[in-house]
N, C-alpha and C positions, 0 to 999 in steps of 0.2 A: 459315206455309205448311203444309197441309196435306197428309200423306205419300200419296204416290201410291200404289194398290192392286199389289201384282203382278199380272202376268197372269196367264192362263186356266191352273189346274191349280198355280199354286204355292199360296202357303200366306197366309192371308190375315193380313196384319198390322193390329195393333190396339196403342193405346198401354196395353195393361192387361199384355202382357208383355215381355218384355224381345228389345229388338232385334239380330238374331242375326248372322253373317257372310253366311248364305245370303239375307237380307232386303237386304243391300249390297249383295251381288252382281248381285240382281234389280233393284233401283233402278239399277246404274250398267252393266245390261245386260255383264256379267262373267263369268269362274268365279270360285267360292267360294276357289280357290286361288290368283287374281292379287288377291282381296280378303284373302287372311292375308299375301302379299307386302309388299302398299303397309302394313299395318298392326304389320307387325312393321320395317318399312323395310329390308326385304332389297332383295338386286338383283334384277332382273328384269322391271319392269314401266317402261313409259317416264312421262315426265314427264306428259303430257297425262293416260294412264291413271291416275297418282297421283292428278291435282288431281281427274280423274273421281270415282274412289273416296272420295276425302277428302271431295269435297262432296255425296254420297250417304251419308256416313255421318253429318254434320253437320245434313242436313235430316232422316235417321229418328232423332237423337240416341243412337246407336250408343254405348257403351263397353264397351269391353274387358271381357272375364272374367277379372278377374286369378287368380279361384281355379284356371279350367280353365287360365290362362296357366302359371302356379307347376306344378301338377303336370307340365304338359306339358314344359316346360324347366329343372325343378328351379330355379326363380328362383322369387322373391315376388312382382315386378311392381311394388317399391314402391321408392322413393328416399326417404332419408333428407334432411331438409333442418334446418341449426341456422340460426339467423336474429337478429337485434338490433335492436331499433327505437331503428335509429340514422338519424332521420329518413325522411320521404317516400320517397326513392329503391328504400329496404330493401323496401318495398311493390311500387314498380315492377318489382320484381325478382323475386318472387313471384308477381304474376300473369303475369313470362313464364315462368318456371316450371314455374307449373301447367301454360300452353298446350304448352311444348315435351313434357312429359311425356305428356300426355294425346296429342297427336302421335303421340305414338312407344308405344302402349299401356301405360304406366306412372300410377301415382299417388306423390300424396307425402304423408309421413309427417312433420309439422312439431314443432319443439323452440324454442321460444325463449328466448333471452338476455334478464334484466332484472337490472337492479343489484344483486339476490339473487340470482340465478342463471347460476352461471357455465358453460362448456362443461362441464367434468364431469358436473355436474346433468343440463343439456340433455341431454347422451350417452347419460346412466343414462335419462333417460324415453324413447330408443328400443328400449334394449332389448328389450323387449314383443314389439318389430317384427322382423320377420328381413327387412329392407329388403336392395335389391340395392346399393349404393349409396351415397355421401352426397355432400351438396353443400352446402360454408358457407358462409354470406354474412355467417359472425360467430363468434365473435370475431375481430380480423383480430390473427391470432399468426403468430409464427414456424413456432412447431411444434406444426399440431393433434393432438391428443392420438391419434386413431386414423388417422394419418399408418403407410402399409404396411401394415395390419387388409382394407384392402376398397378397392374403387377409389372414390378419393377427389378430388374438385375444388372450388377455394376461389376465391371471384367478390372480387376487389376488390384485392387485394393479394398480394405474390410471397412463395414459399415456396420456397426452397433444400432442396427435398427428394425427392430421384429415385422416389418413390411418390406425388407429389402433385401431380394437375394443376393449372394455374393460368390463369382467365379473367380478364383486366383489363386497365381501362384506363390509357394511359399519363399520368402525373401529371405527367413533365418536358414533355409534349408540352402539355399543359394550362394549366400556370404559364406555359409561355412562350407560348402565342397571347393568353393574358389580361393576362401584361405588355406582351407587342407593341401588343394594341390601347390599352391605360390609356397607352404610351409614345408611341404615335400620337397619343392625344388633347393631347398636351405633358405628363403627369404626369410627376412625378419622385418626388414624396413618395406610395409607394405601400405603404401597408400590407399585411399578410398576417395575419385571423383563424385562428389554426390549429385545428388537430383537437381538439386533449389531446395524452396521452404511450398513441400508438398507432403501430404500426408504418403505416398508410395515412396519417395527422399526418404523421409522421415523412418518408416518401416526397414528400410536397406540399410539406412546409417545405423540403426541399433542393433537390424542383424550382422554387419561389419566388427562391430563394436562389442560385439557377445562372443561371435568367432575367434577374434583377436584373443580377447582375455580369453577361453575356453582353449585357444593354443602355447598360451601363458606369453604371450605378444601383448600386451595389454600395455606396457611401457611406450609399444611403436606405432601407437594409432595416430595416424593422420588424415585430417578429414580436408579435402579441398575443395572449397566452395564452385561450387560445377551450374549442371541445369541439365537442362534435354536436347538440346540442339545441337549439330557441329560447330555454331558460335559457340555456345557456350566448352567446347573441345578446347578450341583456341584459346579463349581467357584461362581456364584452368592449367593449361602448357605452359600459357605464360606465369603463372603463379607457382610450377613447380620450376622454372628457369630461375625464379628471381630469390631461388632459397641457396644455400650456400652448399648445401648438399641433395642431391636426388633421392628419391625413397629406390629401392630395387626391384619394388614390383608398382604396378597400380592395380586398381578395381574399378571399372566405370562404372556409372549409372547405368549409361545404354551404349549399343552399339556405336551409333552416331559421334558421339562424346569422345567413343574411345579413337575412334579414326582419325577424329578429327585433330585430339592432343597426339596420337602417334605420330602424324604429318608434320605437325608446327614443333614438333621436338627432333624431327629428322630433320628441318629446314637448318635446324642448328645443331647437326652433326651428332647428337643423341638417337642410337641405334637401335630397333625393336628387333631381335628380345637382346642381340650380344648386351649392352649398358643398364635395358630396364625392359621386364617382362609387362606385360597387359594381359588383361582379361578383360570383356566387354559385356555384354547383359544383354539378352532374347534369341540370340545365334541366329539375328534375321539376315537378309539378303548380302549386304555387304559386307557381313563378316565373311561368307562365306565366296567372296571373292576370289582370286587365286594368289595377287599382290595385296591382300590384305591379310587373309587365315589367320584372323583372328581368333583365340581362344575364346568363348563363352558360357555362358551360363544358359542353357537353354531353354524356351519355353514352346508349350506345342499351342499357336494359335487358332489352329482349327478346331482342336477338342475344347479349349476353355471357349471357344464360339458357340460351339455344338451345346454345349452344357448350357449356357446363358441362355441361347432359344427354347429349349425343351425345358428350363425350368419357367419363364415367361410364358409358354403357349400352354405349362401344366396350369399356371397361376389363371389363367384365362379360361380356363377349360373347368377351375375350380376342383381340379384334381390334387390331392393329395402330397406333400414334397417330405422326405425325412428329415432332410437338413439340412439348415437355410442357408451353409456357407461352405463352400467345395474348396479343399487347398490342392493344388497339385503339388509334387515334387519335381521342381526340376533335377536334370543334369548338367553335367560339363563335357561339353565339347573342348577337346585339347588339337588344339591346331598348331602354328608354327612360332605363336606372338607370346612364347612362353618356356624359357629355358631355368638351367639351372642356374644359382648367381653368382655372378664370376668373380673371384675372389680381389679385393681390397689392392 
């Protein structure tokens, strides 16, 4: 769509320079100064004038000044973010993100985690940056290392630490709608692919582990040593091939995990769901493939994004929080990779 001229006597906009507060203004028929309101998300302006302004600023492709932002409030403008590509979802989580940031006149300043690089590394490459900020979606630790340095919130997993906010979803709430349903279908023999030796592993194998006995399944806990990745899918396939019996359902870690043991159990004529149901964990992208439809445990990573920014740019802003640690509940997504169990 192509941006509508101001009228008569303002200032003509053109996409050659860069679009200003008083250009929003005019687009969303405003003052300049309920357009620095809705964009800095002060109070004062009402809901309907937001979405006004927000989709005026969206059609002339408006961003923020962070350099005149920083001088003007002694902030940077920037969020620090460490991250791990520990599957798909870690993605999903990033482009909310970005959206809540850029919302809220912020950008981010990215670090990631790979099997060489640990948080320290990551941390040292922000340096650079005088970020307002952080927000990790990785390593999932106990104790981030700049845990009371700067307002700090960790997406995924809880942190007992009165400096540290905490977005995430609930894991006990999770095992057990995906037991309930696999128990629904008649399983008994119900697997659980786990993480590795990680504190968010560690949180899902006990909510596994609670569900089970709470379904009085507690005799049929199997825990198969997994990880995050599509390798680790395959190793875990191979360690339920090399048992003498199959379990009749599983539970993966993550999506990832789950695909990838589905494949390497079909290469040897183990059928998803006729032989053995799955269920996978984030209902990111590839679950919802059309040759995949994979059952999952759903998580919404735009809102736990969303949450993590606005409690980092409250902690910045020295504003006020009720309570340092947000659980969401997910749901279950029931797609095709999860039948009833076919009898003996």
């Amino acid at each position: 769509m192509a941006p509508q001229q101001p009228g008569a006597g303002g200032r003509q906009w053109s996409p050659q320079r860069r679009v200003t507060l008083e250009d929003v203004a005019q687009r969303a028929e405003v003052s300049r100064a309920l357009v620095s309101i809705v964009m800095r998300d002060a109070k004062g302006a009402s809901a309907p004038t937001r979405e006004k302004v927000l989709r005026a600023a969206r059609e002339l492709g408006y961003r923020p000044d962070v350099r005149a932002r920083s001088l003007a409030r002694q902030q940077s403008g920037l969020i620090g973010v460490v991250f791990g590509v520990a599957g798909a979802f870690h993605f999903d989580l990033l482009e909310g993100l970005y959206e809540a940031a850029e919302n809220r006149g912020h950008d981010l300043v990215l670090s990631a985690l790979t099997s060489r690089r640990d948080e320290q590394q990551a941390l040292r490459s922000l340096h650079d940056f005088r970020f307002d900020a952080l927000v990790m979606l990785g390593p999932p630790t106990a104790h981030p290392l700049m845990a009371g340095e700067l307002p700090l919130a960790v997406v995924g997993w809880h942190v007992d630490h009165p400096d540290v906010d905490v977005v995430r979803t609930s894991d006990d709430v999770g095992m057990r709608v995906a037991v309930e349903h696999l128990a629904g279908l008649g399983h008994r023999d119900i697997a659980h692919i786990d993480g590795g030796s990680q504190v968010i592993s560690d949180s899902r194998r006990a909510g596994y582990r609670q569900a089970m006995t709470a379904m009085g399944l507690a005799s049929h806990v199997q825990v198969i040593p997994g990880g995050q990745s599509q390798l680790d899918g395959l190793h875990a396939a191979e360690a339920l091939l090399s048992r003498r019996t199959l379990p009749t359902a599983v539970i993966a870690y993550n999506d990832d995990v789950a695909v990838a043991a589905m494949n390497a159990l079909a290469l040897h004529g183990v059928a998803v769901p006729q032989d053995i149901s799955f269920v996978g964990w984030d209902d990111s992208e590839i679950a919802r493939l059309s040759h995949v439809d994979l059952t999952s445990v759903a998580q919404d990573p735009h809102r736990l994004a969303a949450l993590a920014v606005d409690r980092v740019l409250a902690r910045s802003d020295a504003r006020d929080i009720p309570d340092r640690e947000v659980v969401l509940e997910p749901a279950l997504t029931i797609r095709s990779s999860t039948t009833t169990v076919r009898p003996a």
